[in-house]
SEPA-173893 format. One line per 5 residues: number of its first residue (from 1); for each residue x, y, z of C-alpha. Coordinates in nm, 4 decimals, always signed. Example, Ala and Ser with C-alpha at 12.3 -4.5 7.8 and 13.67 -1.06 7.14 Angstrom:
2
1> +1.2300 -0.4500 +0.7800; +1.3670 -0.1060 +0.7140
END
This chain:
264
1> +3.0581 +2.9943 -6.1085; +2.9916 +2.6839 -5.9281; +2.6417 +2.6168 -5.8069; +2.5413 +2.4561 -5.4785; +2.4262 +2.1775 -5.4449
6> +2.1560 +2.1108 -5.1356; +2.0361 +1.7431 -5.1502; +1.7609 +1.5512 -4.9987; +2.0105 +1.3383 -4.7618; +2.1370 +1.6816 -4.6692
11> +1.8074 +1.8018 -4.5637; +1.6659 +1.5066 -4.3729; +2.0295 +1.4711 -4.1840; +1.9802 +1.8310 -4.0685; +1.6542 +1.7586 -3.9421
16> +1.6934 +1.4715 -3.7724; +1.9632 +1.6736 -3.5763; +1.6965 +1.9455 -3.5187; +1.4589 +1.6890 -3.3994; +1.7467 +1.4824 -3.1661
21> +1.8377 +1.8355 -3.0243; +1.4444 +1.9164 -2.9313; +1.4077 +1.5863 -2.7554; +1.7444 +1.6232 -2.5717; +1.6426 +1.9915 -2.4276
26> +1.2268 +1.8619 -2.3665; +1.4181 +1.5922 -2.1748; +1.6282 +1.8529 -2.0184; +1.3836 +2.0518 -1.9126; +1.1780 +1.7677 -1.7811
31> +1.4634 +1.6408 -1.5431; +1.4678 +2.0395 -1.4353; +1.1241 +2.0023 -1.3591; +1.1006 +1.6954 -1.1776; +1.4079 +1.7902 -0.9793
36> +1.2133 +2.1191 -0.8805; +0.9100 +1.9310 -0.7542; +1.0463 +1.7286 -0.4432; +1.1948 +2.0737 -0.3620; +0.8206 +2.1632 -0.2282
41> +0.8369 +1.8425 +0.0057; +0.5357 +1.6479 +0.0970; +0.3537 +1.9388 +0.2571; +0.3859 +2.1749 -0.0322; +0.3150 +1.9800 -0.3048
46> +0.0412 +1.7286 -0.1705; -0.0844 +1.8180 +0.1831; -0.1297 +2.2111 +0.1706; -0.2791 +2.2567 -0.2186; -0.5436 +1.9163 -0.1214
51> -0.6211 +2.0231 +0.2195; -0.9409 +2.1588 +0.1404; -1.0589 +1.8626 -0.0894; -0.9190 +1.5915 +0.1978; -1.1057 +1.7532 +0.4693
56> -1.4282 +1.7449 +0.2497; -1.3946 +1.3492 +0.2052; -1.2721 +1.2883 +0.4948; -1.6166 +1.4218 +0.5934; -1.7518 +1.1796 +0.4045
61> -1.5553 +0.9312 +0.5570; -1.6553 +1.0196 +0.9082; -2.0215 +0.9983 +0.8095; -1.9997 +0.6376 +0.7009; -1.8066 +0.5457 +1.0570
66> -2.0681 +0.7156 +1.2411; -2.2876 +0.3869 +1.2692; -1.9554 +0.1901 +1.4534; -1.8714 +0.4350 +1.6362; -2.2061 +0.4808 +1.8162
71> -2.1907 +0.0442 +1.8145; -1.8348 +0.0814 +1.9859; -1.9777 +0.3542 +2.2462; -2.2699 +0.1354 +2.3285; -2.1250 -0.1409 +2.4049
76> -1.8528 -0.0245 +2.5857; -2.1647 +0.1647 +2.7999; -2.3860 -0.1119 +2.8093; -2.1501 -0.3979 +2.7747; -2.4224 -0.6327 +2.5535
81> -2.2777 -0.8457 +2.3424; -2.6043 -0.8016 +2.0876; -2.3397 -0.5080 +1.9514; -2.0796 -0.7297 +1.8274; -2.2712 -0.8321 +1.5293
86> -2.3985 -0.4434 +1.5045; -2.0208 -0.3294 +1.4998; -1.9393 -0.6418 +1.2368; -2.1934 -0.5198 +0.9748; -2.1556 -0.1080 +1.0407
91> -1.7257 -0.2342 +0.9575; -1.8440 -0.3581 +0.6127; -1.9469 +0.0752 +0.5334; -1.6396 +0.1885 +0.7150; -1.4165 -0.0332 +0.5022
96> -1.5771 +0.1021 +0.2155; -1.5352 +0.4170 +0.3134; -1.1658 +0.4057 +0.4199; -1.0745 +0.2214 +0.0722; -1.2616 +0.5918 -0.1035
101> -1.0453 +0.7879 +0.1347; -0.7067 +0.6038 +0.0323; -0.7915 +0.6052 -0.2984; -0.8796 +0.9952 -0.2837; -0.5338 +1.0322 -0.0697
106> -0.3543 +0.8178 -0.3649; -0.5055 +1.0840 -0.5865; -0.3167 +1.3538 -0.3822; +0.0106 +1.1593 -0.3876; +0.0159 +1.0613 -0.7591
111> -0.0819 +1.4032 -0.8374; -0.3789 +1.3177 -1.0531; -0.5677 +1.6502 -1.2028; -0.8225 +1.7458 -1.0345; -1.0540 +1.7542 -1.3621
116> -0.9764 +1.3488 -1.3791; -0.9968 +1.2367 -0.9979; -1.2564 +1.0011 -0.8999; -1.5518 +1.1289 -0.6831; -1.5297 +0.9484 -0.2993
121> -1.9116 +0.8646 -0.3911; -1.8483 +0.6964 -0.6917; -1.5119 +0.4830 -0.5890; -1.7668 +0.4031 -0.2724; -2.0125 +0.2614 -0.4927
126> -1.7910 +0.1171 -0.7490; -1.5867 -0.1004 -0.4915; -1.8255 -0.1053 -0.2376; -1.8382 -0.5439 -0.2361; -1.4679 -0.5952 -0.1993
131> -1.4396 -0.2730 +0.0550; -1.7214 -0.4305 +0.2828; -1.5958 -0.7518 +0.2547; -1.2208 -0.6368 +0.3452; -1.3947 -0.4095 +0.6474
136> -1.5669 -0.7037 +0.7653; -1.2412 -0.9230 +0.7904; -1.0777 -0.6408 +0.9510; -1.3728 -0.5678 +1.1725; -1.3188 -0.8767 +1.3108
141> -0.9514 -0.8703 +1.3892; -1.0309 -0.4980 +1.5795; -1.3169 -0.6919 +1.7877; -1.0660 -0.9688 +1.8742; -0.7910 -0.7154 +1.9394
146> -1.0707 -0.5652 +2.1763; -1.1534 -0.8450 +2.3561; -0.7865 -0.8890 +2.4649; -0.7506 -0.5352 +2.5378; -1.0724 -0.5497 +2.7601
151> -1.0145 -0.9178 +2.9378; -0.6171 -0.8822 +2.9570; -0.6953 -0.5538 +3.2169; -0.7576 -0.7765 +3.5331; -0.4119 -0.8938 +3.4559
156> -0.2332 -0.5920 +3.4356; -0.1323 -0.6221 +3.8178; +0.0401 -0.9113 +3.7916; +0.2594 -0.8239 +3.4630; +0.1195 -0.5033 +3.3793
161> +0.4597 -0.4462 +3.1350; +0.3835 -0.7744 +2.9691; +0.0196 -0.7229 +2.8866; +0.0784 -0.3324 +2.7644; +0.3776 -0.4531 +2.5189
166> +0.1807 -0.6897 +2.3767; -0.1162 -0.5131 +2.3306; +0.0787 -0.2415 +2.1416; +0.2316 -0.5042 +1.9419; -0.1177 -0.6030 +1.8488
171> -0.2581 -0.2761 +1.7873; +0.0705 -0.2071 +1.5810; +0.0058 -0.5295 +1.3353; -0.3467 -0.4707 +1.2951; -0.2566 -0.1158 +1.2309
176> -0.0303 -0.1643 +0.9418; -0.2312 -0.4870 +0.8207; -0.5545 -0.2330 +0.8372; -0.3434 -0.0211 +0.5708; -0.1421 -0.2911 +0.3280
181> -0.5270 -0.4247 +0.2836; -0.6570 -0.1246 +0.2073; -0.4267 +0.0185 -0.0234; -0.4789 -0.2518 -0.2158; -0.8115 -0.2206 -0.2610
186> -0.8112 +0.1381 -0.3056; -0.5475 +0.1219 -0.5897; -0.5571 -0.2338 -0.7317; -0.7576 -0.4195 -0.9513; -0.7034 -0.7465 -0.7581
191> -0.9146 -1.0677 -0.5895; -1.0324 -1.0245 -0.2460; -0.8019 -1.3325 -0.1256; -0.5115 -1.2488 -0.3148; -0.5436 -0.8925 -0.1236
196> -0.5825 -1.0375 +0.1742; -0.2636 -1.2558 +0.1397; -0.0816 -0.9701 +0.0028; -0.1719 -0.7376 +0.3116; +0.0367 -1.0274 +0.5130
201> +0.3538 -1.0535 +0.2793; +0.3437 -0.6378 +0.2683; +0.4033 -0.6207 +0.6106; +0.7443 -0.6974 +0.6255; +0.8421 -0.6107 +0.2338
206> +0.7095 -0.2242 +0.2567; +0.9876 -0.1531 +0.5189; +1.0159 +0.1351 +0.6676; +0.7714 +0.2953 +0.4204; +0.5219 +0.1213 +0.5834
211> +0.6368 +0.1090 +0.9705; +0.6005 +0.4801 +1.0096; +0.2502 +0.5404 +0.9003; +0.1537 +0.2446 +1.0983; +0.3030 +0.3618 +1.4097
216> +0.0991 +0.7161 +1.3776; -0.1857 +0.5186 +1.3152; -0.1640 +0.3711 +1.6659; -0.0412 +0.6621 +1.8553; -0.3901 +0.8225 +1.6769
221> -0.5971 +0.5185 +1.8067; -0.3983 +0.5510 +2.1923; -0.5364 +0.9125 +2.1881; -0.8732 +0.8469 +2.1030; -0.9137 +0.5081 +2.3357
226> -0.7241 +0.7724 +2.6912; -0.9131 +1.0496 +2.5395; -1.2285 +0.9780 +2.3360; -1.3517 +1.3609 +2.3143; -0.9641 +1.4511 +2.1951
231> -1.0119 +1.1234 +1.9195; -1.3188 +1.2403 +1.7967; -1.2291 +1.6298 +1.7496; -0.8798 +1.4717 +1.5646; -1.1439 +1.2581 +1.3846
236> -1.3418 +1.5746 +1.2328; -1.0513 +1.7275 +1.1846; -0.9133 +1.5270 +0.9020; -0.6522 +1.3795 +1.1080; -0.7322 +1.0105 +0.9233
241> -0.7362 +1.1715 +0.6000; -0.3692 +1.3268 +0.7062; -0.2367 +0.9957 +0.8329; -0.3882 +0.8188 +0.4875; -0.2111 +1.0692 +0.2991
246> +0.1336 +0.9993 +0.4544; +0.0990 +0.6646 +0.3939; +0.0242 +0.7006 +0.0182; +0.2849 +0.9003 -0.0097; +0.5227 +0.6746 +0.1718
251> +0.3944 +0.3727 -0.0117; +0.3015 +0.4395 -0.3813; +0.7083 +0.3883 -0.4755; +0.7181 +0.0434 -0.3248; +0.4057 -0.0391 -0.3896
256> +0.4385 -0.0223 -0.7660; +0.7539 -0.2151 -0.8035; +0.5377 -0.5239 -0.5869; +0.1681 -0.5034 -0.7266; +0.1659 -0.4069 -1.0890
261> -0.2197 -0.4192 -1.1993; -0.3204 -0.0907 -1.1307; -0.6722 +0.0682 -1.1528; -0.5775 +0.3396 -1.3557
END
């Protein structure tokens, strides 16, 4: 009787099938997976499950604007220009902050474990320079953007549609410049001046991506400016952190494929 023969070339053929067929189904069953995530939208998957956690820093993040807020209200009461530099240096902690509070929302969007996130405290401390320096910069644009608002009234009789288009237009670009800077420095291991150039050059190469969390952005900051009690209630209730959180998750894709030195 014949004997079979198994060889060594038989044996390592047949399991480097076995091993080809068990990367083919993990890859399988990855695709399945991924395909059954988006199925839970933005709401079910990043919103709802970190609502708790974003209202907690966004806490945090109202806290630290507390100082330019009161600056704001005092000298739109009092009308002393002694507040302008007060509102300048209070935007240097409320840059800070808002960089902690993208970078938490990024968090969200990325879908980072919560065992491996980055406290808001210590992403405030660790990038507090370029955040304050970025606030400041922006700080100034919102003054300037104020000062138009504020002089370009007494001409609203004349060409009351002119002056309101513009001024939206304003608020719009400082808006969406407000977030291309920050999610820079919130997710980016970059120079100050290159992210400041960037946040320019994103404005038109983000698209859409970054149109639509720009324009809730300003609708937010029409409420609070006609309604100031109505802005501050949205304020406490986590209505930045929301709007932060739709733009991470509108921007991460594109972002990626422009600024590749990430933090992580």
């Amino acid at each position: 009787m014949k004997k079979n023969n198994y060889s060594q070339l038989n044996y390592e053929q047949e399991l480097a099938r076995k091993e080809r067929a068990e990367k083919k189904a993990a890859k399988a069953e990855g695709r399945k997976a991924s395909s059954r995530e988006p199925s839970h939208g933005f709401m079910g998957s990043v919103l709802l499950p970190n609502l708790p956690n974003l209202l907690l820093n966004n806490l945090w993040f109202v806290l630290f604007s507390l100082p330019a807020l009161l600056c704001i209200g005092a000298f739109l009461m009092v009308g002393g220009l002694i507040f302008i530099p007060a509102i300048l240096l209070c935007s240097t902690l409320m840059g800070a902050a808002m960089a902690s509070l993208y970078h938490r929302c990024y968090e969200y969007t990325r879908h980072i474990p919560r065992l491996v996130r980055e406290p808001f405290l210590s992403f405030f401390r660790r990038e507090f320079g370029q955040g304050a320096v970025c606030g400041l910069i922006l700080g100034i644009l919102w003054v300037l953007l104020g000062f138009y608002s504020l002089v370009g009234q007494s001409q609203t009789e004349a060409q009351p549609a002119v002056y309101y288009t513009v001024v939206f237009l304003c608020l719009f670009l400082v808006s969406y410049y407000t977030i291309t800077v920050m999610a820079q420095v919130s997710q980016f291991d970059l120079p100050t001046k290159a992210i400041l150039k960037n946040g320019v050059i994103l404005l038109a190469a983000c698209g859409w991506r970054g149109v639509v969390p720009a324009l809730l952005q300003t609708v937010y900051i029409l409420i609070a400016v006609q309604w100031p009690s109505a802005g501050l209630l949205l304020f406490f209730l986590a209505v930045p952190g929301i709007i932060f959180t739709i733009a991470t998750s509108l921007l991460w894709p594109r972002l990626s494929q422009i600024l590749l030195t990430s933090q992580d």
